[in-house]
C-alpha positions as CSV (number, residue, x, y, z in Angstrom):
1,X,-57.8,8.1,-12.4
2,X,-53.8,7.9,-11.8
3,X,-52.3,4.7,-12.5
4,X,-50.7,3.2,-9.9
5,X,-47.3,4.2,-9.2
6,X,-47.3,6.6,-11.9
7,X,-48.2,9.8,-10.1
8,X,-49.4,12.5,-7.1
9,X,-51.8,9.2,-6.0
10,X,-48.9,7.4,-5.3
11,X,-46.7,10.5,-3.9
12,X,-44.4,9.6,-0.9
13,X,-42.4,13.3,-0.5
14,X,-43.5,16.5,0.8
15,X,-42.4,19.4,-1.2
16,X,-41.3,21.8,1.5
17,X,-38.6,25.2,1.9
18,X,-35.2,24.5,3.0
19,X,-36.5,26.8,6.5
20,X,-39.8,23.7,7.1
21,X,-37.1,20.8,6.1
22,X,-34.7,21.9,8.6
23,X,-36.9,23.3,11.5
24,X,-37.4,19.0,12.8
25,X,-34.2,18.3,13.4
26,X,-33.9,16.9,16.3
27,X,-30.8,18.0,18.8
28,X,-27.9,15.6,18.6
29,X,-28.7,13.8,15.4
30,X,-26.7,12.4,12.8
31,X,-26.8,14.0,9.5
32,X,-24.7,12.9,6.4
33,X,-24.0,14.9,3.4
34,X,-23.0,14.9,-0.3
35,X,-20.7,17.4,-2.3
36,X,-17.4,17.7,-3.4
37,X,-16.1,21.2,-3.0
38,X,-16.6,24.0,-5.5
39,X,-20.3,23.9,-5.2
40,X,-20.5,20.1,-7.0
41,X,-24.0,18.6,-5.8
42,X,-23.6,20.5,-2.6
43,X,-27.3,21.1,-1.3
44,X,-26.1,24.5,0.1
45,X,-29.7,26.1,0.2
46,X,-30.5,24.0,2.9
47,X,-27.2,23.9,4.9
48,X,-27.7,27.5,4.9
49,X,-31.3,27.1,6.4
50,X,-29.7,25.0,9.1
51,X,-27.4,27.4,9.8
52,X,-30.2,30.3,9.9
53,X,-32.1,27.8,12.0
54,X,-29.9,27.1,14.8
55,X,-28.8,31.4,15.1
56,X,-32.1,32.2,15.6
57,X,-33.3,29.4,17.6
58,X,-30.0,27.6,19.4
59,X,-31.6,24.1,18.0
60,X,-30.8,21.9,16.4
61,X,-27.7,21.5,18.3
62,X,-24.4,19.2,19.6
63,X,-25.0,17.1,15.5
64,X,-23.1,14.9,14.2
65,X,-22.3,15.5,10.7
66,X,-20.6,13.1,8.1
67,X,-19.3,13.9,4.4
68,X,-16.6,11.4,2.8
69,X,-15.2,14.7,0.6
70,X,-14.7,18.1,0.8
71,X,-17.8,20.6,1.0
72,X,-17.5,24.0,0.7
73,X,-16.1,27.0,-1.1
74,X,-13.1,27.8,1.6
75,X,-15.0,31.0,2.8
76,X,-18.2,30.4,3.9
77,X,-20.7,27.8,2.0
78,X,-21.0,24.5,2.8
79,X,-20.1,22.7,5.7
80,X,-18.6,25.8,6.8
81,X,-22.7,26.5,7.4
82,X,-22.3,24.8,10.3
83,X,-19.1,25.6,11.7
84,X,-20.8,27.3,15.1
85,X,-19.6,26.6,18.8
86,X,-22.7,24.0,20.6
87,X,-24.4,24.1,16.8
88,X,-21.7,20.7,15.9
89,X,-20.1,18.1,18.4
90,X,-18.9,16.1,16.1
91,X,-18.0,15.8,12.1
92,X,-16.6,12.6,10.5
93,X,-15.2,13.7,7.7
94,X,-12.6,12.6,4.6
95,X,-11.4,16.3,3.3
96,X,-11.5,19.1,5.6
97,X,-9.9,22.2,3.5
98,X,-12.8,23.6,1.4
99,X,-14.0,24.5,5.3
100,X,-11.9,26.9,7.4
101,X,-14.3,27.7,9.7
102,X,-14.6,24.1,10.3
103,X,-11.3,23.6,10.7
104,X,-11.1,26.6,13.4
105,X,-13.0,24.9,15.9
106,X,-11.0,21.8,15.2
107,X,-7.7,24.0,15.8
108,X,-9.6,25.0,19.3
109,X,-10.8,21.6,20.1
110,X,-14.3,22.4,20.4
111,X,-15.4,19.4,18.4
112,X,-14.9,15.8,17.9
113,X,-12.9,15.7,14.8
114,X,-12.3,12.3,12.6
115,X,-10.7,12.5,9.5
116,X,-10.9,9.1,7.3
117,X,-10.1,8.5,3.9
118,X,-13.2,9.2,1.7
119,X,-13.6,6.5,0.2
120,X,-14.4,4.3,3.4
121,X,-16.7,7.0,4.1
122,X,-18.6,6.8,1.1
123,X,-18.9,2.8,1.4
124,X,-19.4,3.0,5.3
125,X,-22.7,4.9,4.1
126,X,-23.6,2.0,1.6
127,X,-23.3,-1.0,4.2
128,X,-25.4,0.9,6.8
129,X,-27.6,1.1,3.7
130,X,-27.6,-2.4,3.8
131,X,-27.6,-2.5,7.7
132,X,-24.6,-4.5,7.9
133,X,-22.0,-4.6,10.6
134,X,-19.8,-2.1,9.2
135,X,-17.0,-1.9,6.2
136,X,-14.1,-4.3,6.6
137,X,-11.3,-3.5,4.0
138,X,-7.8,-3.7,3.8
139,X,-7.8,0.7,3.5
140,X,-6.2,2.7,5.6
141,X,-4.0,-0.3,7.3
142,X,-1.0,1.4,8.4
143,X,-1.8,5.0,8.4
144,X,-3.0,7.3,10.7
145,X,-6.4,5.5,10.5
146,X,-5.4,2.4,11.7
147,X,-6.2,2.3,15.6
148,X,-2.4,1.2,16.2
149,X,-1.5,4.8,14.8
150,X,-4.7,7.3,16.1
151,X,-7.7,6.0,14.1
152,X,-8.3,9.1,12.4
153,X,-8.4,11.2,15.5
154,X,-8.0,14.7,15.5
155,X,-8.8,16.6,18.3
156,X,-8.4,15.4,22.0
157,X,-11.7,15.2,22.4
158,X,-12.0,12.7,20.2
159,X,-11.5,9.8,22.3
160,X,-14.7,7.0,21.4
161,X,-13.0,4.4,18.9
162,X,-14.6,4.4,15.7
163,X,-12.3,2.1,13.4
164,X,-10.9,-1.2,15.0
165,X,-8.4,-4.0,13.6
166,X,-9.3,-7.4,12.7
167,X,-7.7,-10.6,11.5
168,X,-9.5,-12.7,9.1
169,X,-7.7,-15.9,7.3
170,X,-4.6,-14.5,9.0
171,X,-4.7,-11.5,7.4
172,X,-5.5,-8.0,8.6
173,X,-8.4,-5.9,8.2
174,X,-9.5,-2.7,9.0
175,X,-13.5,-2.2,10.2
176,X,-15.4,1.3,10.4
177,X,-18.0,0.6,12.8
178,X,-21.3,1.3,11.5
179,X,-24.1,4.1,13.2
180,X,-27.5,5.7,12.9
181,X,-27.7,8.6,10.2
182,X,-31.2,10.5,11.3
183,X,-30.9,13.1,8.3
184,X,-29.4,12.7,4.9
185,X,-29.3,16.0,2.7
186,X,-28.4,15.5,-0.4
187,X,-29.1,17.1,-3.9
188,X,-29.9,16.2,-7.2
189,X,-30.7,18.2,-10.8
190,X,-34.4,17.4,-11.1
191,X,-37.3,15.7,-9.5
192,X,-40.2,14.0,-11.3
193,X,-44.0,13.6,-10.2
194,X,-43.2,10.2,-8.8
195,X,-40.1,11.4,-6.9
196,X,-37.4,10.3,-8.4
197,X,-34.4,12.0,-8.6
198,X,-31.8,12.2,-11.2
199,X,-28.6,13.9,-11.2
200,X,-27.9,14.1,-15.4
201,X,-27.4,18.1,-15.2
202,X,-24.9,17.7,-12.3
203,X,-21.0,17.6,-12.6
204,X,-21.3,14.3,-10.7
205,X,-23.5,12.0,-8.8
206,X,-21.1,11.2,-6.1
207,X,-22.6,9.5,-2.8
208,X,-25.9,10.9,-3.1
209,X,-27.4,7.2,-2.9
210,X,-25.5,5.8,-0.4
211,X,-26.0,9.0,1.9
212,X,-30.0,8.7,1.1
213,X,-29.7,4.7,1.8
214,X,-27.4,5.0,5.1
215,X,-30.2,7.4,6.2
216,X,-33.5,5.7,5.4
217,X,-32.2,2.3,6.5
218,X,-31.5,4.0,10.2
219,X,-34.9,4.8,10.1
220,X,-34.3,8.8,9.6
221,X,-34.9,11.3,7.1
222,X,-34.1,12.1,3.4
223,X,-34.3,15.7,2.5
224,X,-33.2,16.1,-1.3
225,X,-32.1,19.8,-3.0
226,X,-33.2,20.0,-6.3
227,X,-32.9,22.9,-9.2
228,X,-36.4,21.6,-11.2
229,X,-39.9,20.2,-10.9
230,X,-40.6,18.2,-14.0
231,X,-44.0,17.1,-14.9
232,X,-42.8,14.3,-17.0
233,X,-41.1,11.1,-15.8
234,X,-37.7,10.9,-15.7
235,X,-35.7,8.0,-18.0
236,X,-35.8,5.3,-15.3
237,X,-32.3,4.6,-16.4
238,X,-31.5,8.3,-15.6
239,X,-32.8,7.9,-12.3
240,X,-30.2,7.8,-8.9
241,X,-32.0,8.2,-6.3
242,X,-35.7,6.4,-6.5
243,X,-38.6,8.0,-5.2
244,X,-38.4,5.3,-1.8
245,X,-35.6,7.0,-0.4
246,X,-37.4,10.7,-0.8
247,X,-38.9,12.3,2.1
248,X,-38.6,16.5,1.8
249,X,-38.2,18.1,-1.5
250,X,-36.5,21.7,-1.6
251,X,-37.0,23.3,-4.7
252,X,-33.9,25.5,-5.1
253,X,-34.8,27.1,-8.6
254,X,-31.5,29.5,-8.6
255,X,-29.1,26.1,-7.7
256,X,-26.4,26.5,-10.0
257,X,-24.5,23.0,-10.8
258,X,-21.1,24.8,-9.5
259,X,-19.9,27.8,-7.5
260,X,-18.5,28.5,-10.7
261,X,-21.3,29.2,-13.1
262,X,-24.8,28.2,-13.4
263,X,-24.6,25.0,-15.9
264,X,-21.5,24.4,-18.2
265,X,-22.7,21.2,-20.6
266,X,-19.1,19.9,-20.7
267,X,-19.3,19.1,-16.9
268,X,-22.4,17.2,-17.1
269,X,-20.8,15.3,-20.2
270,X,-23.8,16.6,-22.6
271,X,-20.8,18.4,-24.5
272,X,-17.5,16.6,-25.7
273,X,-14.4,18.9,-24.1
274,X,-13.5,21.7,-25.9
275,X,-9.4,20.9,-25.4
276,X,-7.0,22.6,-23.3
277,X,-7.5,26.2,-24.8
278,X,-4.5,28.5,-23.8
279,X,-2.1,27.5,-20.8
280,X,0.6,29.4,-19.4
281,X,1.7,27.0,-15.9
282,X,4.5,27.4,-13.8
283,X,7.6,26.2,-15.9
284,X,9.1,24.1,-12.8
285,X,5.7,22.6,-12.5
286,X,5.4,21.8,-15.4
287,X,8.8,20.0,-15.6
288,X,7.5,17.9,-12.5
289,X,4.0,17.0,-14.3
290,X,6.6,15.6,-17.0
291,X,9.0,13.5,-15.6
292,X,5.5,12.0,-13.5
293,X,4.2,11.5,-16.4
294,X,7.1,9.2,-18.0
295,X,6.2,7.0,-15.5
296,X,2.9,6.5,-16.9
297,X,2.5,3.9,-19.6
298,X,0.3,3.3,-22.8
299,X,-2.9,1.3,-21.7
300,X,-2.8,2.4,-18.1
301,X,-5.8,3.6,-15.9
302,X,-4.5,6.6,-14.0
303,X,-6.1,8.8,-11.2
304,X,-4.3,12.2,-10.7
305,X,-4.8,13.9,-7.5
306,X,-4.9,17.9,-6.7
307,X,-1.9,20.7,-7.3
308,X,1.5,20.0,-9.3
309,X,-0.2,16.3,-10.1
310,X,-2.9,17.3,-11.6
311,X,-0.6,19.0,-14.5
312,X,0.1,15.6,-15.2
313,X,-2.8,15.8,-17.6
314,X,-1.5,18.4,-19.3
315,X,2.1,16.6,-19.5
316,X,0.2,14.0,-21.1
317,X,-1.7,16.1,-23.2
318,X,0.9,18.4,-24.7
319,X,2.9,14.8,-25.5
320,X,-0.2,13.5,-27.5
321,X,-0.6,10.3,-25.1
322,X,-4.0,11.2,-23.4
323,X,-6.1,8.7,-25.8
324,X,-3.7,5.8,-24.9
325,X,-4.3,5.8,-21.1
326,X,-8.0,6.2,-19.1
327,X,-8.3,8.8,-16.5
328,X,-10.3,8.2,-13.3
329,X,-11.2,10.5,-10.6
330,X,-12.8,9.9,-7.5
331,X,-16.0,11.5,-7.9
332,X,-17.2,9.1,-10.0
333,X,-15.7,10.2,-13.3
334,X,-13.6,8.3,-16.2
335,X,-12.0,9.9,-18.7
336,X,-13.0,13.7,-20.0
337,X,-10.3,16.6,-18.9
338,X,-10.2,16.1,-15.1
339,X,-10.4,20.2,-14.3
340,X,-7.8,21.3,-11.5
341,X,-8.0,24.4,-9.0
342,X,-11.3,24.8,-7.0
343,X,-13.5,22.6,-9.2
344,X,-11.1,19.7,-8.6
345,X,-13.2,16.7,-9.3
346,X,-15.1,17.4,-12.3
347,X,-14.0,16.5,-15.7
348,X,-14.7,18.1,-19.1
349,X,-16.6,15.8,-21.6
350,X,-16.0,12.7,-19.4
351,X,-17.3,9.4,-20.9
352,X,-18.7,8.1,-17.4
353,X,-20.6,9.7,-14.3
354,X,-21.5,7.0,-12.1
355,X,-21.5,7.4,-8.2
356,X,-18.3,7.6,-6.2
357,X,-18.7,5.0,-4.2
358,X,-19.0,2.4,-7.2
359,X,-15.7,4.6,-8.2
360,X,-14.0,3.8,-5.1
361,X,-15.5,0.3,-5.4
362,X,-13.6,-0.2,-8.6
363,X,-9.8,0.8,-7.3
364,X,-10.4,-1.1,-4.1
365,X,-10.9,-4.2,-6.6
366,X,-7.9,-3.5,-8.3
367,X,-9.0,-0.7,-11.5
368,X,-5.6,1.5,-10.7
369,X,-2.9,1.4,-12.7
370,X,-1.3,4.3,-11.5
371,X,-1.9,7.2,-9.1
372,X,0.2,10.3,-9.5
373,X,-0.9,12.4,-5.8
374,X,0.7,15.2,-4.1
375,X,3.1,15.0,-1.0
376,X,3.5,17.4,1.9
377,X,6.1,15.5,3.5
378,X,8.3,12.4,2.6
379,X,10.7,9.9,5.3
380,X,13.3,7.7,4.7
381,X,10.5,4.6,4.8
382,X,8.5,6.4,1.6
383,X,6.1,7.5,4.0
384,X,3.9,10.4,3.1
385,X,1.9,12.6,5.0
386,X,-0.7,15.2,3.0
387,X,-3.5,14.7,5.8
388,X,-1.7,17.1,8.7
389,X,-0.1,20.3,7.2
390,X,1.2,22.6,9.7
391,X,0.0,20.9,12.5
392,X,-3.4,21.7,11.2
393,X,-6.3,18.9,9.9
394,X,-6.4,18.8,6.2
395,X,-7.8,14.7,5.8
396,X,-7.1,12.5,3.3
397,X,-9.7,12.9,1.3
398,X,-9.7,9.6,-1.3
399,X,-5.6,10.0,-0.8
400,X,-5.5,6.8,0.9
401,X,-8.2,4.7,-1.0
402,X,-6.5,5.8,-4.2
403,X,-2.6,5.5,-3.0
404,X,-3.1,2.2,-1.4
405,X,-4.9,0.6,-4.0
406,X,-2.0,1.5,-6.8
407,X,0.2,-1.0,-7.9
408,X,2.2,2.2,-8.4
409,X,2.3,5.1,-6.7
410,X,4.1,8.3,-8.2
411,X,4.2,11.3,-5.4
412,X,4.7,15.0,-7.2
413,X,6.3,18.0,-5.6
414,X,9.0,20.9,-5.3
415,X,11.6,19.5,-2.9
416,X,11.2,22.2,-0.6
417,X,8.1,24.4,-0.1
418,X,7.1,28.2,1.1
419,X,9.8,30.8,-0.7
420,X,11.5,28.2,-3.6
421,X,12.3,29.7,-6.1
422,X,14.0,28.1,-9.2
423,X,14.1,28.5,-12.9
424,X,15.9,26.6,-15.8
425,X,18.8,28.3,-17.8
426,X,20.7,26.6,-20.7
427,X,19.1,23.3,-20.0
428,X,20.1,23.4,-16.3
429,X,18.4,23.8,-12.7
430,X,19.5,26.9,-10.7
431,X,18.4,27.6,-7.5
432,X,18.1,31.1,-6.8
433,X,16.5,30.8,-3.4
434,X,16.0,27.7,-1.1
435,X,12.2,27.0,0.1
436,X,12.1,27.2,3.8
437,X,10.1,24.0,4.5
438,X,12.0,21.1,3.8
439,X,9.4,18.2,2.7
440,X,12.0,15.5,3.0
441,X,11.9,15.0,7.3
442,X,13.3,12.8,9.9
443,X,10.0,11.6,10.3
444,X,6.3,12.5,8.8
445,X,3.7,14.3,11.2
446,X,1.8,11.7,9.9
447,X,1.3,8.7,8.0
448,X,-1.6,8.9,4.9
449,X,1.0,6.7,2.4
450,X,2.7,3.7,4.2
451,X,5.8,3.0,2.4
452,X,7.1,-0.1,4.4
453,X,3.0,-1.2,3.9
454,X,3.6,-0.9,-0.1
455,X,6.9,-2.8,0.2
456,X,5.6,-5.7,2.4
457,X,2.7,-5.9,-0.8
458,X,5.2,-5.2,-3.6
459,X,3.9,-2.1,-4.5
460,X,5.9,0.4,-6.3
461,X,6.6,4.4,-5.6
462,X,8.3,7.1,-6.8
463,X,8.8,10.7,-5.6
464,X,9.1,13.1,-8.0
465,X,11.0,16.3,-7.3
466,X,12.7,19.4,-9.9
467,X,15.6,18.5,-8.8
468,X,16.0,14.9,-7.7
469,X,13.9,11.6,-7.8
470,X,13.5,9.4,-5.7
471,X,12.3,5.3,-5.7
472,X,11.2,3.0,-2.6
473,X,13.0,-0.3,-1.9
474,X,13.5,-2.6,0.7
475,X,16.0,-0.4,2.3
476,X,14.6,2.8,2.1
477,X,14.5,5.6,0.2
478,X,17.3,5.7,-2.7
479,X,18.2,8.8,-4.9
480,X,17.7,7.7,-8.4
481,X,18.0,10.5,-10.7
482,X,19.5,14.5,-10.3
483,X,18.4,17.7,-12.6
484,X,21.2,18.6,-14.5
485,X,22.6,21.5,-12.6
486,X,22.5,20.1,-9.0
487,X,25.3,18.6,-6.7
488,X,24.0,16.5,-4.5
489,X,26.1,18.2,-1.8
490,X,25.6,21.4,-2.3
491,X,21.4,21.1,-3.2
492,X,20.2,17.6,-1.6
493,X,21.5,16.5,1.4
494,X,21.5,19.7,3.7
495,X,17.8,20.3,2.6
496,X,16.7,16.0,3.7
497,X,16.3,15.5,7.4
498,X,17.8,11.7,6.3
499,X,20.3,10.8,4.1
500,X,18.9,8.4,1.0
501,X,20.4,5.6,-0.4
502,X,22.8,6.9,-3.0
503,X,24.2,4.4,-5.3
504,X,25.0,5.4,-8.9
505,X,22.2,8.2,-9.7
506,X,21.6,9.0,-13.2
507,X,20.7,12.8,-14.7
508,X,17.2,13.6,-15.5
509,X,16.6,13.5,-19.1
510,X,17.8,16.4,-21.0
511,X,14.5,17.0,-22.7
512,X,12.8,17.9,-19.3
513,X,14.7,20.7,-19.6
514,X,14.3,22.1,-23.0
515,X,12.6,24.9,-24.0
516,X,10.2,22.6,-25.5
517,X,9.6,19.3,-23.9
518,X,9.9,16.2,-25.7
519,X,8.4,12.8,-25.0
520,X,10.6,10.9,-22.9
């Protein structure tokens, strides 16, 4: 006889293919996902059976789909899966670039687009979970989010308002109204007999719980992807997403825990890093990462976000100062090597994995230290804008959740993009060629970082450029620093659609540009 609880006696999930799990889907449901770009816990076996589903059949059509970070591999997997004309009406969504088929039928307005920082996302999904009226927070005030300024709308189609303002004790809030998720697919590494799922051999555990939640609490579905069948139980402390919340099991036995490789032991933190190995970055990138990186201080909790910030790791790294600060990523991670390029948001060796949304969680309650993030464009009111490139829908991904919730904010970038081209000769900054996008405008396309927000709250910034730095006050934006080499004149001013404060600015430190950097 089974004991109760302990085995098939007790078993609440079907295992099923990803063709059977799909093949219900109702037209015009809601279906939430997990992943995180690069092929981390994306359940792509079964988005591609949805996508196979609706070309052969035309069903299930005109869903809603919702993912609070990136999915896909820029070409073809993930949500790109379901990036067909009548197949999506909708997607809600916090990072938008790992999909470029998506983002085509954005371009064409053929869907309902809503970008919102990923972090409200991810905790939107836990309080419908918890079927309660939505998530009122502070994030996202004074961006593009904020109903006053769009409400994350991207498409004219778009027009049903999803995010409202509130006051509460005088102060101002933001709410994402809450809905009905019919399908969650999510992913996990293995399954026990019970039906509990565990996500140890994963690079992350992201959402996955709060998607499985938002959907069983709506009354819908859970289908879970998963790489093994275990006949043994799994630790119970191992365990993220209980057997309760399991509907459909798809055994995907070729799942590999990134687009990258098949299982790599430093991702899932069974292995300690193996260092840095061998690096040969861009040398004006690398001067960037550095003078960020002077702005980070011994005992700080730091999040670094994706491109010329991310090298702020190895700033810290070549300088010997990465075990006096604590490194935190959105997906859940804290400390390890945070690894840059397209598996942005893992982490070599990192010490914890727990979900993203506790992440997020955490800097909403004040975790952050310091964030160094990218920027796209910069105003004269410290505004930056990395969500709309081009015109085009790129999202904030956890851009806003992270930025906002810094006590200080450092923003890393060349001062002008597309054709740049710069080196460093006798310790001095020589521009061979001007970029032809200037990144310092009149006015932002729009606003993910609200500098006259982060004044009001006494929050600090600072824009990091090769040649120039920059520092928010009350006034506006104020040149504080110049590479050695540059006339203001001559290299600054004609390239800003404003003119700064100038006062008295100082050189950049000499060692920047050394040969060798030193600490500074």
């Amino acid at each position: 006889m089974t004991q109760p609880g302990t085995g098939a006696a007790s078993r609440r999930w079907t295992l099923t293919t990803a063709t059977r799990a799909v093949s219900d889907i109702a037209p015009g449901s809601t279906i939430a996902l997990t992943g995180s770009g690069g092929g981390i816990l994306e359940p792509d076996t079964v988005l591609k059976a949805l996508e196979e589903c609706f070309l052969a059949t035309g069903s299930p059509r005109e869903l809603t789909i919702v993912h609070a970070l990136g999915i896909g591999d820029r070409v073809s997997r993930g949500t790109n899966h379901l990036a067909h004309k009548g197949m999506v009406t909708r997607v809600i969504g916090g990072h938008w670039t790992w999909s470029p088929t998506m983002i085509d039928l954005v371009r064409n307005d053929e869907i309902e687009a809503y970008a919102w920082p990923g972090g409200a996302i991810s905790q939107l999904l836990r309080e419908i979970g918890a079927r309660r009226p939505g998530l009122i927070t502070a994030t996202g005030l004074d961006t593009f989010v904020d109903p006053r300024h769009g409400g994350g709308k991207f498409t004219a189609s778009a027009t049903e308002d999803l995010v409202e303002l509130l006051t509460l004790d005088g102060r101002e809030y933001l709410r994402y109204k809450p809905f009905s998720v019919d399908v969650a697919i999510v992913r996990g590494d293995s399954i026990d007999p019970s039906g509990n799922v565990t996500c140890s051999g994963e690079a992350a555990q992201l959402d996955a719980l709060a998607v499985a939640q938002a959907a069983k609490a709506s009354g819908g579905r859970v289908i879970v992807q998963v790489k093994n069948l275990l006949d043994r139980p799994i630790d119970p402390r191992l365990v993220h997403i209980p057997a309760v919340l399991v509907d459909d099991v798809v055994h995907a036995p070729a799942q590999w825990q990134t687009y990258a490789g098949e299982f790599d032991p430093e991702l899932s933190g069974d292995a300690a890093n193996s260092g840095f190995g061998a690096t040969n970055h861009d040398p004006i990138r690398m001067l960037i990462a550095r003078r960020a990186a002077a702005e980070v201080r011994d005992g700080d909790v730091l999040n670094v976000g994706f491109g010329v910030s991310a090298l702020v790791v190895d700033a810290l790294a070549e300088q010997d100062r990465l075990d006096d600060i604590t490194l935190a990523i959105e997906q859940g991670l804290i400390d390890g090597i945070p690894v840059s390029g397209d598996l942005f948001g893992a982490a070599r060796g990192p010490k914890v994995v727990h979900s993203s949304t506790t992440q997020f969680d955490l800097f909403s309650g004040g975790m952050l230290d310091v964030s160094c993030l990218g920027m796209a464009e910069v105003d004269s009111t410290g505004a930056v804008n990395v969500s709309k490139i081009g015109g085009g829908i790129v999202g904030p991904g956890g851009f806003i959740d992270i930025s906002q919730n810094s006590p200080r904010a450092v923003f890393c970038g060349t001062f002008t993009a597309r054709g740049l081209d710069v080196e460093i000769v006798g310790g001095e900054l020589v521009i061979r060629r001007e970029g032809s996008v200037p990144k310092f405008v009149d006015r932002v396309d729009q606003v993910t970082y609200s500098g006259a927000l982060a004044v009001r709250e006494g929050r600090e910034a600072v824009y990091v450029t090769e040649r120039a730095v920059f520092v928010l006050t009350r006034d506006g934006l104020e040149l504080a620093e110049i590479a050695p080499g540059i006339d203001i004149d001559r290299d600054i001013l004609p390239h800003m659609g404003f003119r700064p404060i100038i006062k008295n600015p100082r050189l950049m430190d000499a060692g920047l540009f050394a040969p060798v950097a030193v600490h500074i």
